[in-house]
Backbone as XML, in Angstrom:
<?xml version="1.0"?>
<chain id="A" units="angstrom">
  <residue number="1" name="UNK">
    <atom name="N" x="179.908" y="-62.575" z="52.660"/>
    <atom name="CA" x="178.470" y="-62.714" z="52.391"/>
    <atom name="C" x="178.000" y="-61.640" z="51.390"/>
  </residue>
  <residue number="2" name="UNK">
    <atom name="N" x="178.573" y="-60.242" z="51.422"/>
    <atom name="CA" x="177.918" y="-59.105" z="50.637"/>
    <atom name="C" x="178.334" y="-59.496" z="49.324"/>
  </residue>
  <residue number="3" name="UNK">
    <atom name="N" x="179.781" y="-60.570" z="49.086"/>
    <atom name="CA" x="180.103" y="-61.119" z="47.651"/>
    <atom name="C" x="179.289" y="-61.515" z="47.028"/>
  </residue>
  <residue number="4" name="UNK">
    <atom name="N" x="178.505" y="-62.398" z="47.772"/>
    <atom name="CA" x="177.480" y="-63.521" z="46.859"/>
    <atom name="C" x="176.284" y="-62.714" z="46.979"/>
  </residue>
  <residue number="5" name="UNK">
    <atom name="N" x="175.664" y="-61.463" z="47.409"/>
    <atom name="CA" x="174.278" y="-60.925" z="47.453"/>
    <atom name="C" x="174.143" y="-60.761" z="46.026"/>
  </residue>
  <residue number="6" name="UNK">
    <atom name="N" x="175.069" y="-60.165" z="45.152"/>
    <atom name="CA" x="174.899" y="-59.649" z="43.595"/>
    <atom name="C" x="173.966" y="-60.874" z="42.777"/>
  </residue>
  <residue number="7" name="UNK">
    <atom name="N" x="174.833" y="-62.267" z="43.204"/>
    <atom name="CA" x="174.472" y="-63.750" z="42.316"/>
    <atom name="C" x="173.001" y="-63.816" z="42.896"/>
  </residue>
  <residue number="8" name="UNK">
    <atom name="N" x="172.693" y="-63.858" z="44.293"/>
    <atom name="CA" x="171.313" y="-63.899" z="44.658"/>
    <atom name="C" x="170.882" y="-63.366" z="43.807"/>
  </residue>
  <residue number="9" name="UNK">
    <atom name="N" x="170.939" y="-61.786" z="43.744"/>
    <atom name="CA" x="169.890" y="-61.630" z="43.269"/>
    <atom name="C" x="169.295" y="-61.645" z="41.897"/>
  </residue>
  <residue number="10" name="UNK">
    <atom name="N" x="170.707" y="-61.826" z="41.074"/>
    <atom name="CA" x="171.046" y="-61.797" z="40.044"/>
    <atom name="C" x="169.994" y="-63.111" z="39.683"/>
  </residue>
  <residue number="11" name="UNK">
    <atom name="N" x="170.068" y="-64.563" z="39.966"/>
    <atom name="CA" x="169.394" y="-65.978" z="40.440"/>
    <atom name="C" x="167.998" y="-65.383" z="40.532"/>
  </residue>
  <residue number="12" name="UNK">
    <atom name="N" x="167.687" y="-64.789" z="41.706"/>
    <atom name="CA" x="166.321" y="-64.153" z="42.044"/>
    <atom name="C" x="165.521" y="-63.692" z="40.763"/>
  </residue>
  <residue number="13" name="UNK">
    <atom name="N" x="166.018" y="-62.895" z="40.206"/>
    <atom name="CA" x="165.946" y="-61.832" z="39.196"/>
    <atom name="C" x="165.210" y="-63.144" z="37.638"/>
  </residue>
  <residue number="14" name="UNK">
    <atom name="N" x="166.392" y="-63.927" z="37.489"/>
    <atom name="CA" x="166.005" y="-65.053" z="36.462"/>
    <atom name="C" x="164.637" y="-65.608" z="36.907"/>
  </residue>
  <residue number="15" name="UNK">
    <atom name="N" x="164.782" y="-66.319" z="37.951"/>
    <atom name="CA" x="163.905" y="-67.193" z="38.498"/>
    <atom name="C" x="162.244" y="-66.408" z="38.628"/>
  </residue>
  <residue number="16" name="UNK">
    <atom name="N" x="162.309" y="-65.322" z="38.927"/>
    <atom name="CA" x="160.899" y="-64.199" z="38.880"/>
    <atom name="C" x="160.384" y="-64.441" z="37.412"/>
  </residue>
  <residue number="17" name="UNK">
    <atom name="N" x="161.685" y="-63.981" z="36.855"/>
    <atom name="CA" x="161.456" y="-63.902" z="35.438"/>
    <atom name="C" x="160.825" y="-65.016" z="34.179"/>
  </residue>
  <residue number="18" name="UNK">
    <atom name="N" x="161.281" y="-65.969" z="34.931"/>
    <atom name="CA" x="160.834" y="-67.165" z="34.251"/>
    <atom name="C" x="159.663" y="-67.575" z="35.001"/>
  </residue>
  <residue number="19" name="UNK">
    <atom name="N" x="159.435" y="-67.195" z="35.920"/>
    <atom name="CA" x="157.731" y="-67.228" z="36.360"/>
    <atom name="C" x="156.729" y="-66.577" z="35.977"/>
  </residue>
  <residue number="20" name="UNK">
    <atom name="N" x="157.233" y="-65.156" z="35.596"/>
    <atom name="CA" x="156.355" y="-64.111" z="34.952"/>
    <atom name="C" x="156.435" y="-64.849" z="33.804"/>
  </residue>
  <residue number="21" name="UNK">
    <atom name="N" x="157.241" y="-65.381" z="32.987"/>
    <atom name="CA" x="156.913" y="-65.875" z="31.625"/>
    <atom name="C" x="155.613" y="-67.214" z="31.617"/>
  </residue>
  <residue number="22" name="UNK">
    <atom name="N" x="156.007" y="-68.139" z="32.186"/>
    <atom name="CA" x="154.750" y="-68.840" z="32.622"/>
    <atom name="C" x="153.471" y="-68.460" z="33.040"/>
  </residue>
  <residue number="23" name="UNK">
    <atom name="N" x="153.678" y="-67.373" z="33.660"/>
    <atom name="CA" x="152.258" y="-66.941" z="33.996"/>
    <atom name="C" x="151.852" y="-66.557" z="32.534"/>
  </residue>
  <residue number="24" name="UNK">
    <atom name="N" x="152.330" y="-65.378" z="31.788"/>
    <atom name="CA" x="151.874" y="-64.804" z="30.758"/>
    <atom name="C" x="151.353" y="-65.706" z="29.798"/>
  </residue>
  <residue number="25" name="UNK">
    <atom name="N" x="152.486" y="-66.936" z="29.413"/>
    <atom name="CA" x="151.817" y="-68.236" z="28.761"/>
    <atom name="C" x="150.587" y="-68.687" z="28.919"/>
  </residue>
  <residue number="26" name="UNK">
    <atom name="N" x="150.539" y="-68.869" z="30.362"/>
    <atom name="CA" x="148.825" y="-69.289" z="30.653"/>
    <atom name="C" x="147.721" y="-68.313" z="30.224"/>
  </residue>
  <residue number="27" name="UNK">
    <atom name="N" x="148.008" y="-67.098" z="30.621"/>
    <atom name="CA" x="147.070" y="-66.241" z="30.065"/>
    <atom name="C" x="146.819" y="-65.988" z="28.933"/>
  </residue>
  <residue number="28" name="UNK">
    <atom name="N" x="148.021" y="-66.303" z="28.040"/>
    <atom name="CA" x="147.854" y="-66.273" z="26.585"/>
    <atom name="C" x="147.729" y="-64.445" z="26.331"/>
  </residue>
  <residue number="29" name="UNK">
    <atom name="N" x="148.978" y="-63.854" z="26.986"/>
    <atom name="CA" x="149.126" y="-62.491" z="27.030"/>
    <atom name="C" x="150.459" y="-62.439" z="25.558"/>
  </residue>
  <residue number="30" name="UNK">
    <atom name="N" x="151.129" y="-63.772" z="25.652"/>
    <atom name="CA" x="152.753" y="-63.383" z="24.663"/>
    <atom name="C" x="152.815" y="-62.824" z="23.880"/>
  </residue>
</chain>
């Protein structure tokens, strides 16, 4: 299980990331 925590979060990490980008889009912050 502690193998695959890195990919979580690694996954996690993208997935935030590409939400923060959407958000910023909407706000028209880019």
């Amino acid at each position: 299980m502690s193998a695959k925590k890195p990919d979580l979060l690694r996954d996690n990490e993208l997935i935030y990331g590409r939400l923060e980008m959407e958000e910023m889009k909407k706000k028209g912050n880019w």
